[in-house]
C-alpha positions in Angstrom: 3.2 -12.6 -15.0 4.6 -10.9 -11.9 3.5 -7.6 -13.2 -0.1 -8.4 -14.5 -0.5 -10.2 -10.9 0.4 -6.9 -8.9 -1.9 -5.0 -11.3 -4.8 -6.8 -11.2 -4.9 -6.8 -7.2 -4.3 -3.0 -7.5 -7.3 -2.2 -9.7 -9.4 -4.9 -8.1 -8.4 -3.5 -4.6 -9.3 0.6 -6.1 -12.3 -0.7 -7.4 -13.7 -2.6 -4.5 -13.2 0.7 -2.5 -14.1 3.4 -5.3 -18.2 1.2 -5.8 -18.3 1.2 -1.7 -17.0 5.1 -1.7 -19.1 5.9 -4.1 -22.2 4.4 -2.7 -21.7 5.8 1.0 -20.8 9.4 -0.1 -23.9 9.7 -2.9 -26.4 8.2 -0.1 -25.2 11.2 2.6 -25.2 13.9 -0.2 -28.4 12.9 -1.2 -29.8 13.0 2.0 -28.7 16.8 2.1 -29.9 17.8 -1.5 -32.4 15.6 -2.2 -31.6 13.7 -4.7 -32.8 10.5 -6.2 -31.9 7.8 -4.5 -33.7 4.6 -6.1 -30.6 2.7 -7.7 -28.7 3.9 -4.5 -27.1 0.7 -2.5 -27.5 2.3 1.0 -30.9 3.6 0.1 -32.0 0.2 -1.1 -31.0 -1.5 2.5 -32.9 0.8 4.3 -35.8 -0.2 2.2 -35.4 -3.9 2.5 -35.2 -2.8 6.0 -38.3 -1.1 6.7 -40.2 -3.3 4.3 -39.6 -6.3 6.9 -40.0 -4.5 9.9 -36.6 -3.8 10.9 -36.9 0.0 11.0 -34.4 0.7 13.8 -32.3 -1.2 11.5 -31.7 1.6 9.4 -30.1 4.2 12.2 -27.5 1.3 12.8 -27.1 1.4 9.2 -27.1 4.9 8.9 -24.0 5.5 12.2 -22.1 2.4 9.9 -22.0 5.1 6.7 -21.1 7.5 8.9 -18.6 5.8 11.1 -16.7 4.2 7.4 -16.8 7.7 5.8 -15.4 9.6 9.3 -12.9 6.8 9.9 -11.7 7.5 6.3 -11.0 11.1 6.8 -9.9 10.5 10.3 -7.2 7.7 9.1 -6.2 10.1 5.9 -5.6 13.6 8.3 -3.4 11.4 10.5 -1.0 9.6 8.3 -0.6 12.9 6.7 -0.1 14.8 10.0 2.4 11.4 10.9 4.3 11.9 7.2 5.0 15.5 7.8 6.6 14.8 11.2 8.9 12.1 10.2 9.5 13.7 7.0 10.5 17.1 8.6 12.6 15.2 11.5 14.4 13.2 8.9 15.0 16.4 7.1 17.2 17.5 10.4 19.3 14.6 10.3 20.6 14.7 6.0 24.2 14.1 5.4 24.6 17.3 3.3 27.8 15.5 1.7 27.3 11.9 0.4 23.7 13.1 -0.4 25.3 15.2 -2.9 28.0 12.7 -3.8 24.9 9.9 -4.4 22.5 12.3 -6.1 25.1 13.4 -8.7 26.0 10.0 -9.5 22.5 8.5 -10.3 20.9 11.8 -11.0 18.6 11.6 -8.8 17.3 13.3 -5.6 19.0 10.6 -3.0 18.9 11.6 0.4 21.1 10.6 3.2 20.5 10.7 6.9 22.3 9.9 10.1 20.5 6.9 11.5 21.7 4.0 13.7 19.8 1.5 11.7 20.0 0.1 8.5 17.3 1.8 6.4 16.4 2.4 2.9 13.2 3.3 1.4 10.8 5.2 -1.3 8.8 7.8 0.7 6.5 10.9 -0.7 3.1 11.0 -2.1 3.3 12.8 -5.4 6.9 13.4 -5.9 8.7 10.2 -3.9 12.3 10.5 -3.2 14.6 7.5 -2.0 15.9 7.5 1.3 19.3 5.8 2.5 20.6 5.8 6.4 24.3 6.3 6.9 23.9 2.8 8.8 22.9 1.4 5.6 25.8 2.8 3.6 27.7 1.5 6.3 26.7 -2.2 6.6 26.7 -2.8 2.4 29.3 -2.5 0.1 29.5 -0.3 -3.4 27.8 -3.0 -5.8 24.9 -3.7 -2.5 24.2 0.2 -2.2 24.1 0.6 -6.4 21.4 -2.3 -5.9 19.7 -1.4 -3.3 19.7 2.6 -5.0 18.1 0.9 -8.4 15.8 -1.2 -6.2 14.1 2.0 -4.5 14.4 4.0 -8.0 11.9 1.4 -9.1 9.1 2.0 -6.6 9.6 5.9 -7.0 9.2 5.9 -11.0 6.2 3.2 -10.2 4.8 5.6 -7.3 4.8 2.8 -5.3 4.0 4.3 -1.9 1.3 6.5 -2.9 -0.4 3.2 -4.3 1.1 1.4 -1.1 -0.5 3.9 1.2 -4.1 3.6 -0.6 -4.1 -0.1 -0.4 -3.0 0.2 2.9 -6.1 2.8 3.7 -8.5 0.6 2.0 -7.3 -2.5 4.2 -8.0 -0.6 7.7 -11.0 1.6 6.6 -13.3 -1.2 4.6 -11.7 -3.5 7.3 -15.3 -5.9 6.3 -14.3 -6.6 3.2 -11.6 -9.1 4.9 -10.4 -10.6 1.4 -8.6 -6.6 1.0 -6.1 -7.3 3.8 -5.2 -10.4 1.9 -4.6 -8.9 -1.8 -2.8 -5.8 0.0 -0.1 -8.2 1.1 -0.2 -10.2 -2.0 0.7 -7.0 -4.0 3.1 -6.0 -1.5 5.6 -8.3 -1.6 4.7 -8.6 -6.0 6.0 -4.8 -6.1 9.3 -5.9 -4.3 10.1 -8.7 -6.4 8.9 -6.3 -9.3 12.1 -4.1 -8.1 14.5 -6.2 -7.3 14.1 -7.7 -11.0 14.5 -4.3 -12.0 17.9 -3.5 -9.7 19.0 -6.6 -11.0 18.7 -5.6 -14.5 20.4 -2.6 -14.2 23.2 -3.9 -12.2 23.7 -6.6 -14.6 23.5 -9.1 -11.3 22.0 -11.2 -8.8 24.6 -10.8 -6.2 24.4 -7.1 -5.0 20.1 -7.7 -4.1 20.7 -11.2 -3.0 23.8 -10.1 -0.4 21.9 -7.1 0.3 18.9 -8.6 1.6 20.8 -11.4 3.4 22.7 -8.8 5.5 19.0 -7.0 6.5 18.2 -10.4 7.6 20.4 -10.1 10.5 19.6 -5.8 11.3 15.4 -6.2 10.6 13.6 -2.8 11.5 10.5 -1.5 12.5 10.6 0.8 9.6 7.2 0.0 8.6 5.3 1.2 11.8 6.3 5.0 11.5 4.8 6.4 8.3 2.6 4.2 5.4 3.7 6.8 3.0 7.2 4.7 2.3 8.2 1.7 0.6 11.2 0.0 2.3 14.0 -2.3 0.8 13.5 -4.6 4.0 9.9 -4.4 4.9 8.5 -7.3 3.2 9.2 -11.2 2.0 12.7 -11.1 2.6 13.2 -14.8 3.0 11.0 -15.5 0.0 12.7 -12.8 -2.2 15.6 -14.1 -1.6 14.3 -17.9 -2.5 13.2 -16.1 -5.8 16.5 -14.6 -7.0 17.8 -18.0 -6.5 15.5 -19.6 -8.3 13.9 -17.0 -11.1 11.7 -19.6 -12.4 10.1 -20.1 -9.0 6.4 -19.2 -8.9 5.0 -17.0 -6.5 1.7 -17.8 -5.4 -1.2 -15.7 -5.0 -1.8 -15.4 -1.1 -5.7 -15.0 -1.0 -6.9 -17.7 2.0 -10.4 -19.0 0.2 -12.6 -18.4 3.2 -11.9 -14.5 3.0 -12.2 -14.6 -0.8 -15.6 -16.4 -0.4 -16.6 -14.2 1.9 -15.8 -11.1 0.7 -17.3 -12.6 -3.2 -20.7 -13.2 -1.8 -21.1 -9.7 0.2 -19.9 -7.8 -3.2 -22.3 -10.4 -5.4 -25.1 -9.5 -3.1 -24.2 -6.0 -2.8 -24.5 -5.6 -6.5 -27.6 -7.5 -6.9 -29.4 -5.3 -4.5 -27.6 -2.3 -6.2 -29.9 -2.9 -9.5 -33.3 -3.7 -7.6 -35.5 -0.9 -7.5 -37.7 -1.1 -4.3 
């Protein structure tokens, strides 16, 4: 249920952006090469527009396709520029030793850095890798580390922060559709339960997620705030993660507020109405 959950706000999230994307970038193309633009959305608001007098209307309309379609490019050249840097810093800072001694043994690229705090985390955009700070290695013992290991394994074979960081783009470019904000976090903490079901299966137990994210608790990071192109152990729902691996049978509930999802329902109704009108 989990699983169908997280997927459905994923492809309802893509698909909210991909008809808005689409819309924007075939009205400015268009506007260069002439194309027909009579079932175009943005072409069909500057007619409603001009048809009722608004005509200045239609610049304001034309700096908003602009500004969403800038702010895209803009936001996507600077998480990438932001991903390089910590990427190539944490790249100084590897534990040449136990990131052989951890890669051999779950045959897998794991990659261990000196860092003060307690860290752990899926990171890359096509080819992920887990990350694990010596802190970390540190703080948890061998059956916490083998879950937390799995738990990160999960969201790399799921490409979990390539989807993360679209989501994530979609929520702070299209910040008008206000209901995207909301499914964003919904699916967040979905894909960490999703992975700590799966460490749990492979570890044959509860206890090495549960004490793991109990001792994170007490060390929480700001992880989150230096690249989007990472999934971290500790980032999201601890509390309520927790409350589900003691109780498996617990339900989590779907956290999209009604106003939002009313909101955002009527300005994608309407948008599609006018999408088929042909002024």
């Amino acid at each position: 249920m989990i699983k169908m959950k997280s997927s459905l706000l994923f492809l309802g999230g893509i698909l909210i952006g991909l008809v808005i994307f689409y819309q924007m970038g075939y009205y400015v193309l268009s506007s260069f090469f002439g194309w027909n633009q009579a079932y175009n959305l943005i072409h069909v608001c500057q007619s409603v527009l001009e048809f009722y007098g608004f005509t200045p209307l239609k610049y304001f309309l034309n700096a908003f396709v602009l500004y969403t379609l800038g702010f895209a490019v803009f936001y996507l050249m600077k998480q990438v520029r932001k991903y390089i840097r910590f990427k190539r810093n944490m790249m100084m800072a590897v534990d040449q030793h136990s990131t052989q001694s951890l890669s051999d043994m779950y045959r897998n690229e794991i990659i261990v850095f000196h860092c003060h705090e307690p860290l752990a985390f899926a990171m890359g955009m096509l080819h992920p890798k887990v990350y694990l700070s010596t802190a970390l290695i540190d703080m948890l013992d061998e059956g916490e580390i083998d879950a937390v290991v799995h738990h990160e394994l999960h969201h790399k074979y799921s490409y979990d922060p390539l989807k993360s960081f679209t989501f994530s783009m979609l929520t702070k470019v299209i910040w008008y559709i206000p209901v995207l904000k909301h499914m964003r976090q919904s699916y967040s903490v979905f894909r960490e339960v999703i992975a700590d079901d799966y460490a749990i299966q492979q570890t044959g137990t509860e206890l090495g997620v549960g004490q793991a994210l109990l001792k994170l608790i007490k060390n929480r990071t700001q992880f989150q705030k230096q690249t989007k192109f990472a999934v971290s152990f500790g980032d999201r729902a601890l509390n309520l993660r927790i409350k589900k691996i003691l109780n498996p049978t617990y339900n989590i509930p779907l956290n999209v507020p009604l106003i939002p999802f009313v909101t955002s329902t009527i300005l994608m109704v309407v948008l599609m109405i006018m999408l088929n009108l042909n002024y």
